[in-house]
N, C-alpha and C positions, 0 to 999 in steps of 0.2 A: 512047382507051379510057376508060371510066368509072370513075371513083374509089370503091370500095365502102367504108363505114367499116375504119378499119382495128381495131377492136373489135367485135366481135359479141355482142350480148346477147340473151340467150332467157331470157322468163321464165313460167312456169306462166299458163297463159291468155293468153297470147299472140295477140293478133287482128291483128298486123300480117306474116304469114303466109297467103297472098302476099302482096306488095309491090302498093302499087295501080299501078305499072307494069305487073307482068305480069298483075295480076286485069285489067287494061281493054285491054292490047295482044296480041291474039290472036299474034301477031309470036315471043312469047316462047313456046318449047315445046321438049319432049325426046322420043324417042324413044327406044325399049327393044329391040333387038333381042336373038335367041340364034344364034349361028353354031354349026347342027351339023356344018363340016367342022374347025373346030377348035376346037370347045366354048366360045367365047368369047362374053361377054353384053359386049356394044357399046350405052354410053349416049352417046347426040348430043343434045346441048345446041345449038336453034338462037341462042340468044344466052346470053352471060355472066348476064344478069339471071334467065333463069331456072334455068341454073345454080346462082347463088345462093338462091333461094327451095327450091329444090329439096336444097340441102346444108342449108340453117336447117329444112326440116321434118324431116330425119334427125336433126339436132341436139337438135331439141326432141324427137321421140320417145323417143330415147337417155335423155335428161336426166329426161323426166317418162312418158312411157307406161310403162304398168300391163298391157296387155294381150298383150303374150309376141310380136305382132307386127303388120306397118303395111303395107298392101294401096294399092298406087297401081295406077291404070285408067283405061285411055282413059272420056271421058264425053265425046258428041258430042251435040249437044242444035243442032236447026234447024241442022245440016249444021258446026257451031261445035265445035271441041274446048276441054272445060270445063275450069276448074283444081280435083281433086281431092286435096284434102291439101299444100298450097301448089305443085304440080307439073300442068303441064299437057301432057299425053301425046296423041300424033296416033294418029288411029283406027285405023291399021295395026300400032302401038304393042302389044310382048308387055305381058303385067302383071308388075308387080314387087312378090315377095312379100320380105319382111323378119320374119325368124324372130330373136326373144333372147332368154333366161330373162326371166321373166314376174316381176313384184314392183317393187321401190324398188332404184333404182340408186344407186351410189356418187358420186354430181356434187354429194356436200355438199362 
């Protein structure tokens, strides 16, 4: 298993969001399902790595986003699924919408 830091840092302008692991290894992606027989939203994570890029973009939004909320979306470009917002979701993929009061959070 891969050793991730065991300290995590996000900081405002952050460009290492995705990891150039999962920006260059199509390999890493998630899917979004919604189960309407028993109302459960089921994320699959096909590897750990983008797992993690995909917990650090919620993190940084939490911490620094301004605008009340953060829109992930399958983007398949030449048959390829693209990574939108450090999270790369398969075409079949629901969208995942992220609703939080709107303003300056408390992460001082």
């Amino acid at each position: 298993m891969k050793n991730f830091p065991k300290t995590v840092t996000i900081e405002l302008g952050d460009d290492d969001i995705p990891t150039d692991e999962v920006l260059q290894n199509d390999r890493h992606y998630a899917s979004a399902e919604v189960s309407s027989v028993n109302n459960f939203i089921n994320l699959t994570f096909a590897t750990r790595d983008a797992f993690y890029d995909f917990s650090r973009s919620l993190l940084r939004e939490a911490m620094f986003g301004t605008g009340g909320q953060l829109e992930l979306y399958p983007l398949v470009v030449d048959g390829k699924p693209q990574v939108v917002d450090g999270c790369r979701l398969t075409e079949s993929s629901a969208r995942i919408f992220i609703f939080y009061p709107d303003g300056t959070g408390s992460a001082d």
